[in-house]
N, C-alpha and C positions, 0 to 999 in steps of 0.2 A: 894410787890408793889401792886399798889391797882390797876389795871384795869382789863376792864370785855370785853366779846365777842364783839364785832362791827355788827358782825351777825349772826346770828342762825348759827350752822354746823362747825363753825369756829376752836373748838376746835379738833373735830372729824378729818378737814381738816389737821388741822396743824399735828396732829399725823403719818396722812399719808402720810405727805409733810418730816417729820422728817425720816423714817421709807425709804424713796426711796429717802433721798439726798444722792448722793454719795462726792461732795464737803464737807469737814471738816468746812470749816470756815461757810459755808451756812449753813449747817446742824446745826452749833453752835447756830445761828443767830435766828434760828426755835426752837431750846432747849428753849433758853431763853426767851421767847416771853412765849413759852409753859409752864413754869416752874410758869413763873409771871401770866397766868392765872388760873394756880391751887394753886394760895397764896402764891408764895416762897417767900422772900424778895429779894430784887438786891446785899448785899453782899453777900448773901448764892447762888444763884445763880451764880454768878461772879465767887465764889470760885471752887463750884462742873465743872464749864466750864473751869477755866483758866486760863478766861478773868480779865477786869478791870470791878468794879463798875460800871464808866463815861458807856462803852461800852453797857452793858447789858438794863444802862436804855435807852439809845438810840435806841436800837432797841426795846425795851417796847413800847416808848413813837411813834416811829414812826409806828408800829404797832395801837397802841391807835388814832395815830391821819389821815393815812392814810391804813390804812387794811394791808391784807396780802402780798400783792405783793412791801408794800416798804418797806418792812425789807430786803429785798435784794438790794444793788445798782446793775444797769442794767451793766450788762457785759462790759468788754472793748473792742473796735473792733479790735485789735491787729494790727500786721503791714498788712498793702495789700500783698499778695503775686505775684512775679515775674515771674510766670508765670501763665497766667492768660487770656481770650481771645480767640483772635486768635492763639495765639501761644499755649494755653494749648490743642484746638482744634487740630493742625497741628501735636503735640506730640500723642495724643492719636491717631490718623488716624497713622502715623508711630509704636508705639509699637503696633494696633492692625495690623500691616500687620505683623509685627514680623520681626526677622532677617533679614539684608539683607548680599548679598555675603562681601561687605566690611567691614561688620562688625564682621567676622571672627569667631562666637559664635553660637552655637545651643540654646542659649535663652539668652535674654535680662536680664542684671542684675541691680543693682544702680549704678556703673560707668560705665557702658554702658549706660544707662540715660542721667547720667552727659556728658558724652563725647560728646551725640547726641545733649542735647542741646547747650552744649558750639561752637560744629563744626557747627550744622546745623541750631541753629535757635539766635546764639549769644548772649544766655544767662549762665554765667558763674556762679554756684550755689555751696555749699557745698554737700558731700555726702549726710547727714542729712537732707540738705532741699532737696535734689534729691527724697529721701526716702519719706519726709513730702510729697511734691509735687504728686507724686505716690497714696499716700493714699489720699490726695485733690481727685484727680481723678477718686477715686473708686478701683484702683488698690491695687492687694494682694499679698506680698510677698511669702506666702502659694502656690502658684500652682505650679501640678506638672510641672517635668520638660517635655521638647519636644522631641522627635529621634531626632538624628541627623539624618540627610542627607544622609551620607556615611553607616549607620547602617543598615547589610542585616541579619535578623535573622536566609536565608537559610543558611547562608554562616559562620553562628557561630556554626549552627547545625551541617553541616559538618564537620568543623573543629576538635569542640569536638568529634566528630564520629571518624576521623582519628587520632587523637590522644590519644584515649582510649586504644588503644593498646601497644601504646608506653608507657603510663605511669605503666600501670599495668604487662610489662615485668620484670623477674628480672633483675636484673643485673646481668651481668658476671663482677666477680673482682678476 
């Protein structure tokens, strides 16, 4: 394919634009662009990618005829998610206070989530989006977990201490 830089650096750019896409299809889209300014032709191109012919020159020729930022079509904004707002606001003020007595748990999990917002703020979600929601958030399924409540570390210590003896008696049989 016969086209050349649009402007200085460009090739230099796109190397490093190839080199840090983590998207496959993007990343292809940069290949080919890349491929056809170091001489390839469009069906050897095509081929080494994949792709179609039609494909490769399109993103050539858009390349050629508007730079580098429109060889990519702009992102799709996906669905709005449900919670979102005040209510994403009202959730987060509630999981950072953490447990409450009704809620029967030493830490909050994703149907714990779900439950809260189904009972408490009338939105009824899949675990999945409970989970996505969460990480909307900033929140990380990673952290440790919390004491319980009830958990007296004198009171284990002692335990084991009293019954150190018992385990390490023989038995009489």
């Amino acid at each position: 394919m016969d086209i050349r830089e649009r402007e200085a650096g460009d090739l230099k750019e796109l190397k490093r634009r190839v080199r840090k896409e983590k998207d496959a299809d993007r990343r292809d889209r940069l290949r080919a662009v890349l491929l056809a300014l170091e001489g390839e032709e469009a069906p050897t191109i095509a081929r080494l990618l994949g792709r179609s012919r039609r494909q490769v020159q399109d993103w050539a020729y858009a390349y050629r005829d508007h730079g580098l930022d429109a060889v990519h079509p702009p992102r799709r904004p996906g669905k709005t998610p449900r919670v979102s707002g005040v209510i994403a606001d009202k959730l987060k003020a509630r999981l950072d206070a953490g447990p409450t007595g009704s809620d029967k748990v030493c830490t909050l999990r994703g149907r714990d989530v779900q439950r809260i917002l189904r009972e408490e703020m009338g939105v009824k979600l899949s675990l999945n989006a409970a989970y996505a929601t969460l990480h909307r958030l900033g929140y990380s399924c990673l952290a440790p977990r919390p004491r319980h409540e009830k958990q007296d570390l004198a009171a284990q210590a002692k335990f084991k201490a009293d019954t150190a003896p018992l385990l390490s008696a023989p038995s009489g049989g």
